[in-house]
PDB file of N, CA, C and O in Angstrom:
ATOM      1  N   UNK A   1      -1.090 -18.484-136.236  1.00  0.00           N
ATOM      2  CA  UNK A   1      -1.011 -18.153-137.643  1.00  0.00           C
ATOM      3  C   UNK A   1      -2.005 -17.048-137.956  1.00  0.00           C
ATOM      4  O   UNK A   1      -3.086 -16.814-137.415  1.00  0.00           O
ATOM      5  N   UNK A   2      -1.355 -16.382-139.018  1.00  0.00           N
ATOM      6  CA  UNK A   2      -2.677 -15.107-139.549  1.00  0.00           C
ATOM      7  C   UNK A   2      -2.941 -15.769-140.576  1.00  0.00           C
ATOM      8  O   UNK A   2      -2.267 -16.725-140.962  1.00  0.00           O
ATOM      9  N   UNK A   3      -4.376 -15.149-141.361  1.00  0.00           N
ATOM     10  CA  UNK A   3      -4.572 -15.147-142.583  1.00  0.00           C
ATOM     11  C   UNK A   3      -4.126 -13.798-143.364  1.00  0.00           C
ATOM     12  O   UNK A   3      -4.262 -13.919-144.581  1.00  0.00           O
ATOM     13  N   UNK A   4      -3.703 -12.737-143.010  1.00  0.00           N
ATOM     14  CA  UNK A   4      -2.758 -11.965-143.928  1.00  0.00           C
ATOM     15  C   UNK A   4      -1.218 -11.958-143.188  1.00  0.00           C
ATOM     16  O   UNK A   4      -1.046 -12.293-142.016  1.00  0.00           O
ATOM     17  N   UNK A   5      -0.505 -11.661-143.795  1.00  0.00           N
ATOM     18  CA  UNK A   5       0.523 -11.155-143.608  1.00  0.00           C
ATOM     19  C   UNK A   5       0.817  -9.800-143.034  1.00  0.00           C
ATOM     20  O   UNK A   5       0.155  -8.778-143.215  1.00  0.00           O
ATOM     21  N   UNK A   6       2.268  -9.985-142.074  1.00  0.00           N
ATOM     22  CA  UNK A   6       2.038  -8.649-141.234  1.00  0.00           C
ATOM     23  C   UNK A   6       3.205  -8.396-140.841  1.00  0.00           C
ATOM     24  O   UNK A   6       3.654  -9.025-139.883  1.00  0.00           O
ATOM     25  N   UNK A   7       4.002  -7.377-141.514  1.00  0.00           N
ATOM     26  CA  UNK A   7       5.023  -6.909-141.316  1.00  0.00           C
ATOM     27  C   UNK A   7       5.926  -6.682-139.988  1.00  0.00           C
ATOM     28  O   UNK A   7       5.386  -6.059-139.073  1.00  0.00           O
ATOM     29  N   UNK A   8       6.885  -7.010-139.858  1.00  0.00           N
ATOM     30  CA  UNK A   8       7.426  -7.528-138.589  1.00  0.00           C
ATOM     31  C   UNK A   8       8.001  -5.744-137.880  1.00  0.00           C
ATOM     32  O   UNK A   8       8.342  -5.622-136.703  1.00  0.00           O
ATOM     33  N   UNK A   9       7.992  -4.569-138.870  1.00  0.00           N
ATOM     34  CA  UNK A   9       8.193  -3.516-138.403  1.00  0.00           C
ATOM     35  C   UNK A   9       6.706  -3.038-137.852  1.00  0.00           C
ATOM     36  O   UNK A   9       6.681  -2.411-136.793  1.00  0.00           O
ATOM     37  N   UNK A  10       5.485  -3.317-138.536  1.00  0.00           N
ATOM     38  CA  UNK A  10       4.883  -3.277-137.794  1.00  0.00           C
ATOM     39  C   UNK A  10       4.170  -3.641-136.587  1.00  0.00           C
ATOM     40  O   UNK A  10       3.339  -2.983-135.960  1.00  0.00           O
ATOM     41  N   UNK A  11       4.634  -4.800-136.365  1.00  0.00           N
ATOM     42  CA  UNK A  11       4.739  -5.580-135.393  1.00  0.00           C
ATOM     43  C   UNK A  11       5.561  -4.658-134.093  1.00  0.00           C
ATOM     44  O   UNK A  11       5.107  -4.215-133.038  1.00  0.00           O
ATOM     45  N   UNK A  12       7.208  -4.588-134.793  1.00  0.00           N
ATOM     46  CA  UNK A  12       7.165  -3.718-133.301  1.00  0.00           C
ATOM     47  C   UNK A  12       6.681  -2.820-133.010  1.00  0.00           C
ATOM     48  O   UNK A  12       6.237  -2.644-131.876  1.00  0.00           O
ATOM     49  N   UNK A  13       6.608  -1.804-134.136  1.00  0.00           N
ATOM     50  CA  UNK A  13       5.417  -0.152-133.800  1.00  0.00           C
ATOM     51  C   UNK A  13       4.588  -0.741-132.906  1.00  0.00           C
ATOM     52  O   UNK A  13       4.338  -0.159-131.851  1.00  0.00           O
ATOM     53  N   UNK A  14       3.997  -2.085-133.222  1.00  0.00           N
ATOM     54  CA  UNK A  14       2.600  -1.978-132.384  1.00  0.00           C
ATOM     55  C   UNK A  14       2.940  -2.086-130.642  1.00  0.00           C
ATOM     56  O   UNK A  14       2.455  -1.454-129.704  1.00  0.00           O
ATOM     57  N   UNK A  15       4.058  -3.246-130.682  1.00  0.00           N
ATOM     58  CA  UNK A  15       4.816  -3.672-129.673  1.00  0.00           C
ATOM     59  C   UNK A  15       4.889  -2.114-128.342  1.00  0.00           C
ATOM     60  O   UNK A  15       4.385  -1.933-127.233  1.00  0.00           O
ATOM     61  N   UNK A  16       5.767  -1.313-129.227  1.00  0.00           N
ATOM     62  CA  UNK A  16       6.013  -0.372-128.534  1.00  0.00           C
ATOM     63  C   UNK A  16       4.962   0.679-128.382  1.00  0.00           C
ATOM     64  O   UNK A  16       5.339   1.605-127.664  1.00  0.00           O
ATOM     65  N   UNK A  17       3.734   0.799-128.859  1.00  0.00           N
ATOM     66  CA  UNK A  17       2.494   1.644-128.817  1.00  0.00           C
ATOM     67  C   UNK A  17       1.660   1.097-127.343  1.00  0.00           C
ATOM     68  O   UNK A  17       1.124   1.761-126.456  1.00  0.00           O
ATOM     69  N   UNK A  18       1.819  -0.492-127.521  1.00  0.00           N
ATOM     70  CA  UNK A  18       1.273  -1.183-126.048  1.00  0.00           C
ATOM     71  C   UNK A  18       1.900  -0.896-124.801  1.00  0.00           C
ATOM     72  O   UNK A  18       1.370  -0.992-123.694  1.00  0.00           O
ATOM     73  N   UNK A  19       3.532  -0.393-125.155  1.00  0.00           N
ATOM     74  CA  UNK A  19       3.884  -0.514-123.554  1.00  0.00           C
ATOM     75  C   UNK A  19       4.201   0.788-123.280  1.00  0.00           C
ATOM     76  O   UNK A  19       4.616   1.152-122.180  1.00  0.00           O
ATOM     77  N   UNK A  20       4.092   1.242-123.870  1.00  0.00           N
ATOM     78  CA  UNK A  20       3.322   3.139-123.936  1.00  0.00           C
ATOM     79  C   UNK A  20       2.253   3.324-123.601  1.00  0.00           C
ATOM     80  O   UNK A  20       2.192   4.340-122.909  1.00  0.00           O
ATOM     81  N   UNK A  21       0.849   2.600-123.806  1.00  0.00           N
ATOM     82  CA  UNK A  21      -0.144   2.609-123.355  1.00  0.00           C
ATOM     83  C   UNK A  21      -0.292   2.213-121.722  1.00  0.00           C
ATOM     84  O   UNK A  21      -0.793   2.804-120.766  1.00  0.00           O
ATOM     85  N   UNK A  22       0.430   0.848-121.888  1.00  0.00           N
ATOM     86  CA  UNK A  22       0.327   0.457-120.718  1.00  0.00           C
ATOM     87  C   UNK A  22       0.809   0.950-119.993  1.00  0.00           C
ATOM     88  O   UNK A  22       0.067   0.801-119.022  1.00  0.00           O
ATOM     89  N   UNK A  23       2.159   1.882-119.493  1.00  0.00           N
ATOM     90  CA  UNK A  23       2.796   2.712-118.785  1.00  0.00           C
ATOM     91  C   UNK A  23       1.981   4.154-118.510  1.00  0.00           C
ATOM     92  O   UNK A  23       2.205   4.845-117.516  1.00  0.00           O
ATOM     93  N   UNK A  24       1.290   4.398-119.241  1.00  0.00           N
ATOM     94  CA  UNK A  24       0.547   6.066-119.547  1.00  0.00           C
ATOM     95  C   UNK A  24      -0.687   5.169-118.284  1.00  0.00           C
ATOM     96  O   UNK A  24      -1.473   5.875-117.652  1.00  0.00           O
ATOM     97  N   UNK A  25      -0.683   4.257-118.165  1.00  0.00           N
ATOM     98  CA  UNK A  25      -1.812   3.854-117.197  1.00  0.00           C
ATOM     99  C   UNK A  25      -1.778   3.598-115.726  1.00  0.00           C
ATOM    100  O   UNK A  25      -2.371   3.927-114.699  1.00  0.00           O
ATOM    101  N   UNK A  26      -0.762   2.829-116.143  1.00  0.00           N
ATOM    102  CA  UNK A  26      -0.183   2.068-114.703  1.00  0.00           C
ATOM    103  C   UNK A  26       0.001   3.434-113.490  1.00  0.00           C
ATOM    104  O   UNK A  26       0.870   4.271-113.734  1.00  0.00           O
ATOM    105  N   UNK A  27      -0.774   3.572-112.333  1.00  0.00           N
ATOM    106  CA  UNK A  27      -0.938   4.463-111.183  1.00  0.00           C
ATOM    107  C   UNK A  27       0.008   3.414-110.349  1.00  0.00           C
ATOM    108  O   UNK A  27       0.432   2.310-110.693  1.00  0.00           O
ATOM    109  N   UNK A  28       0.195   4.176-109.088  1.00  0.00           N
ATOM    110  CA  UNK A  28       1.616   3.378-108.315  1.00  0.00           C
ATOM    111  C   UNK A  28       0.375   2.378-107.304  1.00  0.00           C
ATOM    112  O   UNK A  28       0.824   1.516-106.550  1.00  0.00           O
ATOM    113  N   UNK A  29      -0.691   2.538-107.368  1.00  0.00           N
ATOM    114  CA  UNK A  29      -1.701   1.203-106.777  1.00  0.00           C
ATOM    115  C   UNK A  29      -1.168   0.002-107.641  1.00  0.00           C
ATOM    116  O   UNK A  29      -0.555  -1.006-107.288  1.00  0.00           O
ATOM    117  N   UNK A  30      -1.596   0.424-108.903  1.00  0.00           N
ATOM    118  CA  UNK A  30      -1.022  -0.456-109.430  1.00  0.00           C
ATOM    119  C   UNK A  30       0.121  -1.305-109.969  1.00  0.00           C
ATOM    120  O   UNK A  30       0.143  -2.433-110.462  1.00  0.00           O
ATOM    121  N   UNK A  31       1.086  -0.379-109.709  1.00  0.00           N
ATOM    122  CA  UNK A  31       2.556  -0.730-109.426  1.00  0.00           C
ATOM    123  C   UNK A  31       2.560  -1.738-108.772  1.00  0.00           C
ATOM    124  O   UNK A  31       2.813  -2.874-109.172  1.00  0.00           O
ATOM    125  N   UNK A  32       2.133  -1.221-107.167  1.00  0.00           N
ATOM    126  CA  UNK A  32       2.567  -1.699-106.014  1.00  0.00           C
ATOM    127  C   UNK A  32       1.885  -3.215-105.470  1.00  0.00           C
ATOM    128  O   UNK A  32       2.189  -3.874-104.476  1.00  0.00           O
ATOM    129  N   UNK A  33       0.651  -3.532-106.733  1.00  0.00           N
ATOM    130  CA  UNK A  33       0.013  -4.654-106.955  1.00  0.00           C
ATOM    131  C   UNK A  33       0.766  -5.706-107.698  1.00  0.00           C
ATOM    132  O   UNK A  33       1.184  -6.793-107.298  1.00  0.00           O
ATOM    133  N   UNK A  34       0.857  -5.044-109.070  1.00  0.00           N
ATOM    134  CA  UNK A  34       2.076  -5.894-109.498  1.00  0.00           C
ATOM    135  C   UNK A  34       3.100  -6.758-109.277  1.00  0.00           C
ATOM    136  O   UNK A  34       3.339  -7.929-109.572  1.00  0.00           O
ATOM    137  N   UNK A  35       3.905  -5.471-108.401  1.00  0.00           N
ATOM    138  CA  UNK A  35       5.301  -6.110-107.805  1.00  0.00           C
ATOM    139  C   UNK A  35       4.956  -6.952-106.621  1.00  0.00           C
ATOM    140  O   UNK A  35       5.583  -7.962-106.302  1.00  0.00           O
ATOM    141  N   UNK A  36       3.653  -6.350-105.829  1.00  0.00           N
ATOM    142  CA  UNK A  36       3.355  -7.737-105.277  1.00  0.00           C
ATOM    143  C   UNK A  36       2.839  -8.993-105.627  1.00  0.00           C
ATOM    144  O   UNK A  36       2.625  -9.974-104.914  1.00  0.00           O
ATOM    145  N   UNK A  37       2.637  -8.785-107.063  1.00  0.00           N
ATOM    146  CA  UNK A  37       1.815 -10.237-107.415  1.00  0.00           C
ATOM    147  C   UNK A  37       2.941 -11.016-107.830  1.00  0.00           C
ATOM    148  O   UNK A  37       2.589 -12.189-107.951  1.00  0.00           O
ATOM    149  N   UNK A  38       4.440 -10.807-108.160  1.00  0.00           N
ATOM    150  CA  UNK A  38       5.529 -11.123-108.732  1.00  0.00           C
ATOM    151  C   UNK A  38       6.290 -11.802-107.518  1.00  0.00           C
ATOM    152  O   UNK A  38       6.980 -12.811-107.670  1.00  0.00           O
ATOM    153  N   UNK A  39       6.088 -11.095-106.167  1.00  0.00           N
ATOM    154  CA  UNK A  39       6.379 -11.312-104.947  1.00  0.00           C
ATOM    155  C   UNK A  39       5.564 -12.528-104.580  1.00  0.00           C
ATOM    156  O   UNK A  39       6.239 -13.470-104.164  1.00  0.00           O
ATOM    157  N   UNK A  40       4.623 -12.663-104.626  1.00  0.00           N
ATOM    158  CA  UNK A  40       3.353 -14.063-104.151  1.00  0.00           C
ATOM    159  C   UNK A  40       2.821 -13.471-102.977  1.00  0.00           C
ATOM    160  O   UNK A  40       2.606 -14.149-101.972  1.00  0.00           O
ATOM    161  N   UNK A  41       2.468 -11.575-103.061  1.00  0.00           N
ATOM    162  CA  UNK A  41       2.005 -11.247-101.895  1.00  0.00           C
ATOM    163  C   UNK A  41       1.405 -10.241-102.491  1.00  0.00           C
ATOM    164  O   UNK A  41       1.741  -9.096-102.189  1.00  0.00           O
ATOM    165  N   UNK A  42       0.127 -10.532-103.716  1.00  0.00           N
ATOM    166  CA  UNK A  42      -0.795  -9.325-104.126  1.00  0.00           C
ATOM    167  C   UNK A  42      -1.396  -8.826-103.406  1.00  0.00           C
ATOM    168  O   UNK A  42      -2.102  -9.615-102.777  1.00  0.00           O
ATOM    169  N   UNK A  43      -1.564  -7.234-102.973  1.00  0.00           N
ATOM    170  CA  UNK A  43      -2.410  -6.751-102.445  1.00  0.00           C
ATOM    171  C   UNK A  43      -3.797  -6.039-103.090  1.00  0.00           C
ATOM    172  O   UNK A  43      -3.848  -4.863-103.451  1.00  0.00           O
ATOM    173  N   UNK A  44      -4.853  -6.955-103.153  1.00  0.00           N
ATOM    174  CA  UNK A  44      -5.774  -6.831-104.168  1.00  0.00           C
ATOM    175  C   UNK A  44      -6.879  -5.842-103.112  1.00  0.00           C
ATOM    176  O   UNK A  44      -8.059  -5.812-103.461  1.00  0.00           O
ATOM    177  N   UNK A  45      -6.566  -5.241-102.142  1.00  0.00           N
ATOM    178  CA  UNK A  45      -7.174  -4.355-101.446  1.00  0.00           C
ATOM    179  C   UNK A  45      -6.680  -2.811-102.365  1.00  0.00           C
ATOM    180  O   UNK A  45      -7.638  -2.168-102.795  1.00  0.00           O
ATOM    181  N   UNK A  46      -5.627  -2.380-102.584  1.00  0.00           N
ATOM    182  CA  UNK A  46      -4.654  -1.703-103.451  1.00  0.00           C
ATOM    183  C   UNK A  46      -5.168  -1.354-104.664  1.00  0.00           C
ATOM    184  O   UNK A  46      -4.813  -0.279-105.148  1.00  0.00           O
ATOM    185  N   UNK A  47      -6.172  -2.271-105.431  1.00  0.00           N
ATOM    186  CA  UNK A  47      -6.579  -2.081-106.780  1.00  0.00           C
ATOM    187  C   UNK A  47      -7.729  -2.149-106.543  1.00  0.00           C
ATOM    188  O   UNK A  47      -8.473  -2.291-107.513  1.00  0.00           O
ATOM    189  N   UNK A  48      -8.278  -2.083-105.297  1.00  0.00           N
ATOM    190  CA  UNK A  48     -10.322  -2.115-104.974  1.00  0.00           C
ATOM    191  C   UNK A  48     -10.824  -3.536-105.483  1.00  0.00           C
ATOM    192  O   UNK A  48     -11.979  -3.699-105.876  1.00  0.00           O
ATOM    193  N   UNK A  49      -9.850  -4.582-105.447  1.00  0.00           N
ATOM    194  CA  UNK A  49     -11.001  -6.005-106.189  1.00  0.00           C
ATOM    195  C   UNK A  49     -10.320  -7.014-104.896  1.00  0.00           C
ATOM    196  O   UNK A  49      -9.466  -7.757-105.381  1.00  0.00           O
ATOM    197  N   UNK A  50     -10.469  -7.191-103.573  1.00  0.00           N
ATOM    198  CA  UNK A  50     -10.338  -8.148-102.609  1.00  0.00           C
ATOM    199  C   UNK A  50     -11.236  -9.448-103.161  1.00  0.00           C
ATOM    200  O   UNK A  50     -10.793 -10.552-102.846  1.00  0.00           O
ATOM    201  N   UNK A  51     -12.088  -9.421-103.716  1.00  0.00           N
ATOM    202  CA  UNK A  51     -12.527 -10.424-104.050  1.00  0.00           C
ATOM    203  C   UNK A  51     -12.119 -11.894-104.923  1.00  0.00           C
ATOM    204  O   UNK A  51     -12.421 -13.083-105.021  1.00  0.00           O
ATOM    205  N   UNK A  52     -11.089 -10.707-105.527  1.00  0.00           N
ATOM    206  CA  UNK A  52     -10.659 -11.483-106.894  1.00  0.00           C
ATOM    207  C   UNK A  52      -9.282 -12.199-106.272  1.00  0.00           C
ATOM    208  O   UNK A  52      -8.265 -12.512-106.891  1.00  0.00           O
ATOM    209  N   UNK A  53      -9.494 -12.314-105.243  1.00  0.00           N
ATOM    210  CA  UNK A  53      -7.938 -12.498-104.716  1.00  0.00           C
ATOM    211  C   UNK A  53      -8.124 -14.571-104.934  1.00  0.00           C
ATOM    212  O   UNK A  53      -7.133 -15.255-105.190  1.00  0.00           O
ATOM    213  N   UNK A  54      -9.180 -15.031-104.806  1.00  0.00           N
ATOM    214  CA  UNK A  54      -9.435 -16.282-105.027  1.00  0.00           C
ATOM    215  C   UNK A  54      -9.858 -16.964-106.135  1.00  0.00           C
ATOM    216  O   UNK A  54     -10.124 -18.166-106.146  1.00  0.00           O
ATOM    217  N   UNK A  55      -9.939 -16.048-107.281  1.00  0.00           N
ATOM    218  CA  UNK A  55     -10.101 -16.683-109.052  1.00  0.00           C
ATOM    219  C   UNK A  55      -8.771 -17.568-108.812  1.00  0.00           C
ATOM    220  O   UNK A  55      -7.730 -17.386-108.182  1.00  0.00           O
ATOM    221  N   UNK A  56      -9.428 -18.877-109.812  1.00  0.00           N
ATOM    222  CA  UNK A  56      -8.863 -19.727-110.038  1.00  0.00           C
ATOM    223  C   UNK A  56      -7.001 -19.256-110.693  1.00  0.00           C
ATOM    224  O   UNK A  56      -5.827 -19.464-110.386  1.00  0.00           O
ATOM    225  N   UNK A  57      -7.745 -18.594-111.641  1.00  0.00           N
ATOM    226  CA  UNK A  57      -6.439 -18.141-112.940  1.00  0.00           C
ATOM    227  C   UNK A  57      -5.007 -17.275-111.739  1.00  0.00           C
ATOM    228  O   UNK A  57      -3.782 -17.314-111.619  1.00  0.00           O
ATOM    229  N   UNK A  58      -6.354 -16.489-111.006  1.00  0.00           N
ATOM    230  CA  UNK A  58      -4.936 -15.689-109.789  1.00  0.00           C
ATOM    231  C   UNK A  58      -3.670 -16.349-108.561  1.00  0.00           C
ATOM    232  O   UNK A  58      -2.623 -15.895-108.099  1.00  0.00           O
ATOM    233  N   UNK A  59      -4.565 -17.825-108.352  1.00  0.00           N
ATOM    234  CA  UNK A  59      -4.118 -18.707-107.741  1.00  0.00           C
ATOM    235  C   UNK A  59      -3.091 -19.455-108.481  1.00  0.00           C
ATOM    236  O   UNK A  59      -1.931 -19.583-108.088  1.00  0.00           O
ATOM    237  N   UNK A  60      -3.632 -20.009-109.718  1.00  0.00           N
ATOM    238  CA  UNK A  60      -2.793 -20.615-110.593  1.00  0.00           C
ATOM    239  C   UNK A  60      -1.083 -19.539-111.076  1.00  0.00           C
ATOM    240  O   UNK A  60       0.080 -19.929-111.176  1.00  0.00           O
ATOM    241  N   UNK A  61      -1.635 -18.282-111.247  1.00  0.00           N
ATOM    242  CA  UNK A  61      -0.406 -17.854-111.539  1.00  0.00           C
ATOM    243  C   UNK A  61       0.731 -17.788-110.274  1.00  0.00           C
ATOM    244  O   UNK A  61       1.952 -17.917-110.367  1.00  0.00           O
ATOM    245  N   UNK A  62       0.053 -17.585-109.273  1.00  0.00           N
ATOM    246  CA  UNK A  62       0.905 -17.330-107.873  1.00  0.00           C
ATOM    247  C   UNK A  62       1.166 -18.804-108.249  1.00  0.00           C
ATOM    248  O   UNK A  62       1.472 -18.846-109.440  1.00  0.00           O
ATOM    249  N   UNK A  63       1.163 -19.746-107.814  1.00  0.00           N
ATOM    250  CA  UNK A  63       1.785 -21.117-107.878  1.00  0.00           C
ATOM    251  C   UNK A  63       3.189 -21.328-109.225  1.00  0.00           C
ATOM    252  O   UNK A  63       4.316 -21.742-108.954  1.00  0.00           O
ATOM    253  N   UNK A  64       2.746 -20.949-110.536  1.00  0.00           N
ATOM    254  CA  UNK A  64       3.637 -20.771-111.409  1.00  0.00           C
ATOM    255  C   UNK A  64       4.634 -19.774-110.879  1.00  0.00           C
ATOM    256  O   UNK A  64       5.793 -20.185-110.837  1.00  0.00           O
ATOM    257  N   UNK A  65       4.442 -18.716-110.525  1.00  0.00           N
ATOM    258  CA  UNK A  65       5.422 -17.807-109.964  1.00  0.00           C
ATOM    259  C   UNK A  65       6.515 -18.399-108.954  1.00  0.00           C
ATOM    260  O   UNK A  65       7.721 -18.152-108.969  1.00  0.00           O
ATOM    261  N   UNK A  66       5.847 -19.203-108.110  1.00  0.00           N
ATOM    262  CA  UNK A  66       6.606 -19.874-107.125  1.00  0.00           C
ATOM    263  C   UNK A  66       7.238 -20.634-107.403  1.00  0.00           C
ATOM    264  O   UNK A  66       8.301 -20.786-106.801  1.00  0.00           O
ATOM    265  N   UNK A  67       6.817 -21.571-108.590  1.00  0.00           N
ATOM    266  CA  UNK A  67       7.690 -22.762-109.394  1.00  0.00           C
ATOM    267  C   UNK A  67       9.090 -22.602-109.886  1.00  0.00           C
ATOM    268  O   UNK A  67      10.118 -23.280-109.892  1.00  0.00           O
ATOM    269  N   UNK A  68       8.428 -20.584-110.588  1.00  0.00           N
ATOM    270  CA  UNK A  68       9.923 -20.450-111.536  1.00  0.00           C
ATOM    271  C   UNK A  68      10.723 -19.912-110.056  1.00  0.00           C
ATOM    272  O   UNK A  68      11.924 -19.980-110.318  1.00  0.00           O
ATOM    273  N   UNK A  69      10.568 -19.458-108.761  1.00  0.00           N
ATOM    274  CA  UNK A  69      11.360 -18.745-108.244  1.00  0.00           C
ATOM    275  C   UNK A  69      12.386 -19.962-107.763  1.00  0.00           C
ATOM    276  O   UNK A  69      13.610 -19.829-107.794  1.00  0.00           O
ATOM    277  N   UNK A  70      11.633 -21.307-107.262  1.00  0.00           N
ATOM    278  CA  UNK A  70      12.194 -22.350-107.345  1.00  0.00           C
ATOM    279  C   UNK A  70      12.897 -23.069-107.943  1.00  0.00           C
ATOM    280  O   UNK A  70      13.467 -23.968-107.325  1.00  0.00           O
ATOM    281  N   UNK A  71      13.083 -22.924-109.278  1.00  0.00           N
ATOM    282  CA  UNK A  71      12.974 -23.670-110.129  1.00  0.00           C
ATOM    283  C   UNK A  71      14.642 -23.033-111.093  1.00  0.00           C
ATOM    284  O   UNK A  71      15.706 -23.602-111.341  1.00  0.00           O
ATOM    285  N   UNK A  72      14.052 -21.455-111.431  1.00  0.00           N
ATOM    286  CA  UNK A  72      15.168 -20.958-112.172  1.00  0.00           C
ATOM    287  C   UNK A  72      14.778 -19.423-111.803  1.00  0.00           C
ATOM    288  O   UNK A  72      13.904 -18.674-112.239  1.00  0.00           O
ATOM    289  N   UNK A  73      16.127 -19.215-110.491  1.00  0.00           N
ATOM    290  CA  UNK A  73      16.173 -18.000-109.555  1.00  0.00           C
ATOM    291  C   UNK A  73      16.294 -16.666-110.842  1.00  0.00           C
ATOM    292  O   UNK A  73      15.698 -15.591-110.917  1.00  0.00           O
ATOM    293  N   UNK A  74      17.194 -17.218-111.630  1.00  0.00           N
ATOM    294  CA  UNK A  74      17.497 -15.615-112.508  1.00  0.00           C
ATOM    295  C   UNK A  74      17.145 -15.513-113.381  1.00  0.00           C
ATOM    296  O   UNK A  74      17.873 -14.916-114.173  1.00  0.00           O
ATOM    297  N   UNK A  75      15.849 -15.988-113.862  1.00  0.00           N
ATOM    298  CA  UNK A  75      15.105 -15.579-114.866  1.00  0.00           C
ATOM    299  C   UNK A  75      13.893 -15.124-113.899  1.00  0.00           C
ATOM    300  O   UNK A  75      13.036 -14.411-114.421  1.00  0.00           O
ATOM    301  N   UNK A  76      13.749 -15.449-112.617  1.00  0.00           N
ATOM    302  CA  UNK A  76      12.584 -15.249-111.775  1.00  0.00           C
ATOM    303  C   UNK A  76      12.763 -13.753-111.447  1.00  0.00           C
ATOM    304  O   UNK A  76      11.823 -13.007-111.171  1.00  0.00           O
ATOM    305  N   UNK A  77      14.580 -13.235-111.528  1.00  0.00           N
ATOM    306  CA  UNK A  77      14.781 -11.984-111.153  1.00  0.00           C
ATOM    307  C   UNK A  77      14.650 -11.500-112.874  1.00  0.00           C
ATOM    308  O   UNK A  77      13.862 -10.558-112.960  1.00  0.00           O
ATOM    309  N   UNK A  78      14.980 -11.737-113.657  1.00  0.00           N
ATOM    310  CA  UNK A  78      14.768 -11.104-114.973  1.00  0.00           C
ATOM    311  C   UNK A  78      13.426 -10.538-115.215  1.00  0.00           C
ATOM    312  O   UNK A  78      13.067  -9.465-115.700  1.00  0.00           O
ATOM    313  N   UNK A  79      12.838 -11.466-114.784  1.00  0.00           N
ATOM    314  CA  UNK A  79      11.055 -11.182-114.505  1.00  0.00           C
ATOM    315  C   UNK A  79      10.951  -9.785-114.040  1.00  0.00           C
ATOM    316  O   UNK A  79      10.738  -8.821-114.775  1.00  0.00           O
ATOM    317  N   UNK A  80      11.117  -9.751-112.780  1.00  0.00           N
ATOM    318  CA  UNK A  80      11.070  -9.060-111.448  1.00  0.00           C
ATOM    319  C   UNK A  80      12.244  -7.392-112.358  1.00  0.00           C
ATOM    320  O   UNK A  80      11.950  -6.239-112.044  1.00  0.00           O
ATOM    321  N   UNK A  81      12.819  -7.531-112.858  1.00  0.00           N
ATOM    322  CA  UNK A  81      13.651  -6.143-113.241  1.00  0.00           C
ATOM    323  C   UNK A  81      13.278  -5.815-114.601  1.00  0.00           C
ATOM    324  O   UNK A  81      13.726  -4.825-115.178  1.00  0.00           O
ATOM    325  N   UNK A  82      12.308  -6.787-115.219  1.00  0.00           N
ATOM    326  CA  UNK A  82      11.378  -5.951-116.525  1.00  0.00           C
ATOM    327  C   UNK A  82      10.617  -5.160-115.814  1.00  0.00           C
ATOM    328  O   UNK A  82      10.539  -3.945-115.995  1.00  0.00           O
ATOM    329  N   UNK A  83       9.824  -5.992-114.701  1.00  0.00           N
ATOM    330  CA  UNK A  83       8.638  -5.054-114.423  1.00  0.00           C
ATOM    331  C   UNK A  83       8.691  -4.069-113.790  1.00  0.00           C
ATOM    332  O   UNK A  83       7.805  -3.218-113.869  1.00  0.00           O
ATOM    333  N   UNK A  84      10.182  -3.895-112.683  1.00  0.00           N
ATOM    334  CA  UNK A  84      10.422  -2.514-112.185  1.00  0.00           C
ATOM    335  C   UNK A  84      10.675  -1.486-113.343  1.00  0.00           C
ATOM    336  O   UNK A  84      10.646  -0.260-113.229  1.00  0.00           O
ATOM    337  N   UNK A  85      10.843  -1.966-114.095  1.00  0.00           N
ATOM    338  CA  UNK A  85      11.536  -0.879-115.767  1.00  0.00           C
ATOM    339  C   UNK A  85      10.207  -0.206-116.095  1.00  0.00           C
ATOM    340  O   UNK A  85       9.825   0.962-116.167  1.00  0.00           O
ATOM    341  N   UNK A  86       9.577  -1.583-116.289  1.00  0.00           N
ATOM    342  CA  UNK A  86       7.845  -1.083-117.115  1.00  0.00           C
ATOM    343  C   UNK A  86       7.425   0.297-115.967  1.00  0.00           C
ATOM    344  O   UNK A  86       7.190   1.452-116.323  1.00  0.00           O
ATOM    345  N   UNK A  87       7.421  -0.128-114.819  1.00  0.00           N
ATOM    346  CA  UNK A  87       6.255   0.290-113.981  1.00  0.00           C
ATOM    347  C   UNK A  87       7.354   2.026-113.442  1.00  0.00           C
ATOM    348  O   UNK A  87       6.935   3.048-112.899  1.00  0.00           O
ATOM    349  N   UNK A  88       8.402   1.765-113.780  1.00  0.00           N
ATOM    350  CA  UNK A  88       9.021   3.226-113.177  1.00  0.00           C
ATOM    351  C   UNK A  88       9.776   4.225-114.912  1.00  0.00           C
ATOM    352  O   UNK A  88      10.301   5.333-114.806  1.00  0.00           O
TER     353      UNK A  88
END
């Protein structure tokens, strides 16, 4: 919930200002991190943070990832063909 009100056109402006941003950023390291983290095979050598390859939260998502690929295949690919869109 907000405490003001907030226009749902501006809402998408903002929507679409983020994935403009985020695209104006994204380098193909980071692409190629991505699509491997979607895969359950991040290469966190790729983005210079090997370390981070064992945070709790990074583990936890690889496991969720694996659930939905298990779980419900074509939304796991719906996933997987936003982020080739975003990232190309």
């Amino acid at each position: 919930m907000t405490k003001a009100r907030v226009n749902l056109d501006d809402l998408l402006e903002t929507r679409e200002r983020l994935v403009a941003d985020i695209r104006s950023r994204l380098d193909e390291k980071a692409g190629t991190f991505l699509l491997g983290l979607h895969d359950s095979t991040p290469d966190f050598d790729a983005i210079e943070r090997p370390q981070e390859a064992d945070l709790p939260a990074v583990r936890w998502k690889l496991i969720n990832l694996e659930k939905l690929k298990r779980d419900n295949l074509a939304k796991y690919a719906e996933h997987k063909a936003a982020l080739e869109a975003l990232i190309r």
